[in-house]
Rosetta silent file (secondary structure, phi, psi, omega in degrees, C-alpha in Angstrom):
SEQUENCE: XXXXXXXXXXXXXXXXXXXXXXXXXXXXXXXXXXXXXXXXXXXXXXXXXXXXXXXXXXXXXXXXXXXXXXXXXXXXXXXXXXXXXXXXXXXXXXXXXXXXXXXXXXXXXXXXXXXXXXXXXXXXXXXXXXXXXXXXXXXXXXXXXXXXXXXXXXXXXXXXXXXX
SCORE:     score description
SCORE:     0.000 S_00000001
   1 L     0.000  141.510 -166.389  102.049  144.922  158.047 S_00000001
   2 L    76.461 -150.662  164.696  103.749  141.665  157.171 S_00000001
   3 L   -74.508  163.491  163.285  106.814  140.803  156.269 S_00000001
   4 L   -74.539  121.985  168.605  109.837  142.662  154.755 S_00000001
   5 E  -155.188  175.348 -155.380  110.476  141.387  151.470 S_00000001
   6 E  -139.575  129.351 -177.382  112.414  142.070  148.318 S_00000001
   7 E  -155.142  130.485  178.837  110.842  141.429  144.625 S_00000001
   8 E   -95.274  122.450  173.007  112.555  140.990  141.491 S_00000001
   9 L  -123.033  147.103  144.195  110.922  141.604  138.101 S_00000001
  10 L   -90.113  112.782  139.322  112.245  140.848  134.671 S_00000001
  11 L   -74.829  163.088 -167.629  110.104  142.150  131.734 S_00000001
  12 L  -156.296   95.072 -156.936  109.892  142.309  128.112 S_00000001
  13 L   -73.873  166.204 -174.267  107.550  144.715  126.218 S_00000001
  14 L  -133.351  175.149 -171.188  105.949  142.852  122.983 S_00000001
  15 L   -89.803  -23.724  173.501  103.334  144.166  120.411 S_00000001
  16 L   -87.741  -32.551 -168.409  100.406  142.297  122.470 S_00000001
  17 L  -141.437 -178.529 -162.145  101.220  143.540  125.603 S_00000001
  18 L   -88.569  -21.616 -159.396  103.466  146.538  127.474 S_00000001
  19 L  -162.294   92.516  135.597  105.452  144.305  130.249 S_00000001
  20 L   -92.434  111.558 -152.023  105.574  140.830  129.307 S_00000001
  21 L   -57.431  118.716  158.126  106.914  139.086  132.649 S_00000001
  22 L  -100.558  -22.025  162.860  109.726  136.660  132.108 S_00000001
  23 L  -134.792 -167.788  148.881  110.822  136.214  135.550 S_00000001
  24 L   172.935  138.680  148.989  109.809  137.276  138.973 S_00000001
  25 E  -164.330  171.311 -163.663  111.038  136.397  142.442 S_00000001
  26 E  -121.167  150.340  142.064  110.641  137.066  145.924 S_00000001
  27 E  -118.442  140.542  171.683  112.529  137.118  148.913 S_00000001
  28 E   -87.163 -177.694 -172.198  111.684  138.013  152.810 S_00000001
  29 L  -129.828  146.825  164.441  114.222  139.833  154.853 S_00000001
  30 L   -83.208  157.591 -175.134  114.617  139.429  158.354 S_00000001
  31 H   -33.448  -89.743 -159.397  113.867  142.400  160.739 S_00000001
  32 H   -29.425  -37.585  144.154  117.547  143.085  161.201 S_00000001
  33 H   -33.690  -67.190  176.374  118.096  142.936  157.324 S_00000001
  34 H   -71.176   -2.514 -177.860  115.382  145.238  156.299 S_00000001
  35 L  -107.622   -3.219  165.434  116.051  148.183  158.882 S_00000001
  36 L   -74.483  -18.221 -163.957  120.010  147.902  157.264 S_00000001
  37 L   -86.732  155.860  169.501  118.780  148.423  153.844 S_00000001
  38 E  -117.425  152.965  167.864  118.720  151.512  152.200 S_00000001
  39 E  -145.469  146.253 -170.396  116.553  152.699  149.481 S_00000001
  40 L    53.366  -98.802 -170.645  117.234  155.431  147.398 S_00000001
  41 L  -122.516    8.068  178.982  118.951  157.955  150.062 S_00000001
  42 E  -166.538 -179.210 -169.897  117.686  156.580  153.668 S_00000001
  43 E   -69.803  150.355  171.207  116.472  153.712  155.496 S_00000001
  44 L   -54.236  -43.698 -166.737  113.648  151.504  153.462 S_00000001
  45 L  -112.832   56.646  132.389  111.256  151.320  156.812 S_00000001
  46 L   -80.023  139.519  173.370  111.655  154.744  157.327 S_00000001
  47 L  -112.138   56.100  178.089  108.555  156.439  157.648 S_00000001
  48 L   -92.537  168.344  175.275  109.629  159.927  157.106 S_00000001
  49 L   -93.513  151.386  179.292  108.271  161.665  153.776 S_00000001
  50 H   -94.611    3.363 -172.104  110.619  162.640  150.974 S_00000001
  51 H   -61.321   -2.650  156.368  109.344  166.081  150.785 S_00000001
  52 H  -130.741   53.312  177.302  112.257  167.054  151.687 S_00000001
  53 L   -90.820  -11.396 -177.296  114.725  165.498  149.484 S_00000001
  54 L  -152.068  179.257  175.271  114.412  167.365  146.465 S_00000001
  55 L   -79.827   88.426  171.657  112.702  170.878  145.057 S_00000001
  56 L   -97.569  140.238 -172.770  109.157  169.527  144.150 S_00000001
  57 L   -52.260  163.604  171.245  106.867  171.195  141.849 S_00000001
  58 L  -100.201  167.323 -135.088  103.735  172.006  143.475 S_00000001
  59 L   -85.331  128.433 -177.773  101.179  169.135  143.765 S_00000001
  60 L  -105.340  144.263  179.166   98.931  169.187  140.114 S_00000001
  61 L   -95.056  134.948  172.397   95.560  167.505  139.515 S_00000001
  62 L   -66.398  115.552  177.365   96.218  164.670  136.679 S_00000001
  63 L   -98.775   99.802  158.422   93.176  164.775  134.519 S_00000001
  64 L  -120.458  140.921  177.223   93.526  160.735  133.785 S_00000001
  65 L   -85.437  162.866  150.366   91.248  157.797  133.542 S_00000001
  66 L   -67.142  132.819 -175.497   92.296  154.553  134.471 S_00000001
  67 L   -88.110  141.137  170.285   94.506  152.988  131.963 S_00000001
  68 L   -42.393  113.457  169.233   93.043  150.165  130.095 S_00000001
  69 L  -135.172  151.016 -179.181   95.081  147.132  131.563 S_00000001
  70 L   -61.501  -16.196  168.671   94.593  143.639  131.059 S_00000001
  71 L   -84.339  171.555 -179.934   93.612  143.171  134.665 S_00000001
  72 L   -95.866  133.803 -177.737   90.882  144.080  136.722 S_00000001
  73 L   -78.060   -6.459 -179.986   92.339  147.797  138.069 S_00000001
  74 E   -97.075 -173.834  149.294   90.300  147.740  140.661 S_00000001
  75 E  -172.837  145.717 -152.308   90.371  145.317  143.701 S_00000001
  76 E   -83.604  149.567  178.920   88.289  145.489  146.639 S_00000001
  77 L   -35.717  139.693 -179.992   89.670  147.216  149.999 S_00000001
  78 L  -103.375   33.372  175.690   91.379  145.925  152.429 S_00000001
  79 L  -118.355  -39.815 -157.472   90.156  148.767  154.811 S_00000001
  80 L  -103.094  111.778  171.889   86.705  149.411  153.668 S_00000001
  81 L   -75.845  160.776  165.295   84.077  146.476  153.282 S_00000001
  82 L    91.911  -52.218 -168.421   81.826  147.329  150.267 S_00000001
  83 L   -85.701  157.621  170.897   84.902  149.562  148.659 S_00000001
  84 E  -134.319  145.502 -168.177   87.217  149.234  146.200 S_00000001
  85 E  -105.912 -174.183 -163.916   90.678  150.637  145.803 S_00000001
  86 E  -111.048  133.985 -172.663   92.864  150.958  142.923 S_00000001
  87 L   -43.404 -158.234 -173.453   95.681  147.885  142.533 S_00000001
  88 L  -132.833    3.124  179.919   99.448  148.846  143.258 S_00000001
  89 L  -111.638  -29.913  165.862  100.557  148.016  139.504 S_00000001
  90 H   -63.384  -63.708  156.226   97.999  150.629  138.209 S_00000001
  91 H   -31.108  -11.027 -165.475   99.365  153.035  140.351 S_00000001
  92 H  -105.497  -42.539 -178.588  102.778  151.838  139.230 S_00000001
  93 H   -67.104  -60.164  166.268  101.538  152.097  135.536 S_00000001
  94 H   -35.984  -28.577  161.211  100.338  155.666  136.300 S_00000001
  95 H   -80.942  -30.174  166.355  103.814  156.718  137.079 S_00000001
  96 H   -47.608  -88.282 -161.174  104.908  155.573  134.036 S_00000001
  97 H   -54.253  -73.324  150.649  102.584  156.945  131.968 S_00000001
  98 H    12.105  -56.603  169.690  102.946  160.473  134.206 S_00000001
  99 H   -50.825  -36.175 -174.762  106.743  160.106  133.503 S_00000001
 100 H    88.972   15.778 -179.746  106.578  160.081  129.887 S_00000001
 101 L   -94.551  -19.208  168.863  108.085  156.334  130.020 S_00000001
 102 E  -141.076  168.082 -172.198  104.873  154.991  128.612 S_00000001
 103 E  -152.458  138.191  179.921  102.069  156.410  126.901 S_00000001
 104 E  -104.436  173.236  178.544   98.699  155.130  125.904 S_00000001
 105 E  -155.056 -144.864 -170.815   96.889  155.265  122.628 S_00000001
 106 L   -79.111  -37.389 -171.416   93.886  152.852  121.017 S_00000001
 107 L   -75.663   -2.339 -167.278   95.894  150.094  120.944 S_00000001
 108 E   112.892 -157.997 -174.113   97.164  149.917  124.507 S_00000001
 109 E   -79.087  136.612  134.049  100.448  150.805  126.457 S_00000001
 110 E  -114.810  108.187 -171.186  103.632  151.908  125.018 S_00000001
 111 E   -82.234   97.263  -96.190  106.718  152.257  126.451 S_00000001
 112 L  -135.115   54.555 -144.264  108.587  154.628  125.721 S_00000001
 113 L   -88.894  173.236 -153.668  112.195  153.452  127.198 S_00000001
 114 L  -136.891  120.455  162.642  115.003  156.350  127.152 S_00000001
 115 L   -35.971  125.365 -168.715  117.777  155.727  124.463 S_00000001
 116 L   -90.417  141.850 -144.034  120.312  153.719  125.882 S_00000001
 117 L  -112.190  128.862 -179.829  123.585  155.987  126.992 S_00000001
 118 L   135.630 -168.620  171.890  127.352  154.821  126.500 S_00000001
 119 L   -71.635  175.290  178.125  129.382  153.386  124.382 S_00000001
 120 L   -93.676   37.012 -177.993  128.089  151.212  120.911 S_00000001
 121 L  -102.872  168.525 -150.306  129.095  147.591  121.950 S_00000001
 122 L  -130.442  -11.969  153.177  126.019  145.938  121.658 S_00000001
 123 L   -48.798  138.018  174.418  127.271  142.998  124.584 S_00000001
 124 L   -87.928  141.797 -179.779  124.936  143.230  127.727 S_00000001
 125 L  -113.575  134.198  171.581  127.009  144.144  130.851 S_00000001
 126 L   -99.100  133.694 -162.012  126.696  143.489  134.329 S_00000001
 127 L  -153.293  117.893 -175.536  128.010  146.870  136.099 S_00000001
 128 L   -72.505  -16.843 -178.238  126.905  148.252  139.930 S_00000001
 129 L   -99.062  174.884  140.325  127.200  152.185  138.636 S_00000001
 130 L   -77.131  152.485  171.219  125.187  153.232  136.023 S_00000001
 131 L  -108.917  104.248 -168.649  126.525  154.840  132.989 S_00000001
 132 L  -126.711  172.768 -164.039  124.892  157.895  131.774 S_00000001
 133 L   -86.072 -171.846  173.041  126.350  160.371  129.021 S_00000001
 134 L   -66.019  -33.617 -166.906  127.347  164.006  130.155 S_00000001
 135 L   -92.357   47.549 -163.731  124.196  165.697  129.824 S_00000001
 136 L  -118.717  158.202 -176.842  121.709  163.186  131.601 S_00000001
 137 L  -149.687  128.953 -170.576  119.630  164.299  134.485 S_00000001
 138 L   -97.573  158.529 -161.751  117.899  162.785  136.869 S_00000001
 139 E  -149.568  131.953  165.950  113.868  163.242  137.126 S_00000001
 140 E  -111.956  161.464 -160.704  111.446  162.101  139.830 S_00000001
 141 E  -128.863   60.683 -144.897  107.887  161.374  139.534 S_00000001
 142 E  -117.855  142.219  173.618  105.569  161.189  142.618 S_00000001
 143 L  -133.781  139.369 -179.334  101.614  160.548  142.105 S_00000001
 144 L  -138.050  128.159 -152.526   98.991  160.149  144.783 S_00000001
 145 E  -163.122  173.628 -134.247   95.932  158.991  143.674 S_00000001
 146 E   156.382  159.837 -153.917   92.640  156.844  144.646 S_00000001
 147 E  -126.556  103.934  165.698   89.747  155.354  143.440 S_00000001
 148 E  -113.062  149.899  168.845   86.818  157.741  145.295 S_00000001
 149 L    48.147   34.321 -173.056   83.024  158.140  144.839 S_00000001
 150 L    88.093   -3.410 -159.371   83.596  155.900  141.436 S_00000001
 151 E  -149.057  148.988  168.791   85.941  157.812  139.515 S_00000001
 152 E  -101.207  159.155 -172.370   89.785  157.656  139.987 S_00000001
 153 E  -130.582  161.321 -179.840   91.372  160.782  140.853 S_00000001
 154 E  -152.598  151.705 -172.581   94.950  161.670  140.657 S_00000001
 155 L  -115.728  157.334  161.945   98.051  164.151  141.843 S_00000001
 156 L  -176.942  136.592  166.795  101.437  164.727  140.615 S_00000001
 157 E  -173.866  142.820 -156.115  104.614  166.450  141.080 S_00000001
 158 E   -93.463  160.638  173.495  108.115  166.189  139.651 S_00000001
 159 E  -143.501  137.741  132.261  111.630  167.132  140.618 S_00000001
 160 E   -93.140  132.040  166.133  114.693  167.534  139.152 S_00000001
 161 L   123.668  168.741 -177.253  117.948  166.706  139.935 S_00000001
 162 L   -95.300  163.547 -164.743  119.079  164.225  142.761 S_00000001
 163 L   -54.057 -167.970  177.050  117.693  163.460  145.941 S_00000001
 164 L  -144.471    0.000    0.000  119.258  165.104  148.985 S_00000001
């Protein structure tokens, strides 16, 4: 439902908070635009399932709370009157944390960023491949998860290696 659109974030974590935003922008796409696009390994408004792009783990229940965010994590449904579902940044956070890219502790989020891979010049580069060392591997993350009967509940299961 709505438009096609494209959103840009910059961030920057700090000691008060895990992703402080520095930029952001948006663009829409026109039909013809968005069914051209690709994402990952197929079209973006495909609605096929990825289950079978890679070897996935079978599906595990996450014993997690909701992580303490500065926001309210909830927000009420847009399907349900009366209900409330869990935001799309929590869920986003959840992968994270799931991932091993952040982790929480009393103090809040921490992000846990992956040693950057390459050479030592310490200049920022603009570059369309990525540059990873010999031994890097890639690892997917997928979580399905919901905020039922009061309590959030959560799924997960990983892959290695690239799609197909």
């Amino acid at each position: 439902m709505g438009p096609s659109v494209i959103w840009r974030f910059v961030t920057q974590p700090t000691a008060k908070s895990a992703a402080l935003l520095l930029a952001a922008s948006r663009r829409e796409l026109t039909e013809k635009s968005a069914t051209r696009r690709n994402c990952l390994i197929r079209a973006c408004l495909s609605l096929d399932t990825i289950d079978a792009l890679a070897d996935w783990r079978e599906w595990q229940p996450l014993d997690a709370a909701l992580p303490e965010v500065a926001y309210p994590p909830l927000t009420p449904s847009t399907f349900s009157e009366g209900e409330e579902e869990l935001r799309p940044a929590v869920l986003a956070l959840q992968v994270a944390l799931a991932a091993g890219l952040a982790s929480q502790d009393a103090e809040g989020i921490v992000w846990n960023m992956p040693e950057r891979q390459g050479g030592d010049e310490s200049a920022p580069r603009c570059s369309h491949d990525l540059e990873m060392g010999l031994d890097s591997e890639e690892y997917w993350t997928r979580i399905a998860g919901g905020y039922f009967g009061g309590q959030a509940q959560w799924q997960i299961t990983t892959a290695q290696g690239p799609l197909r």
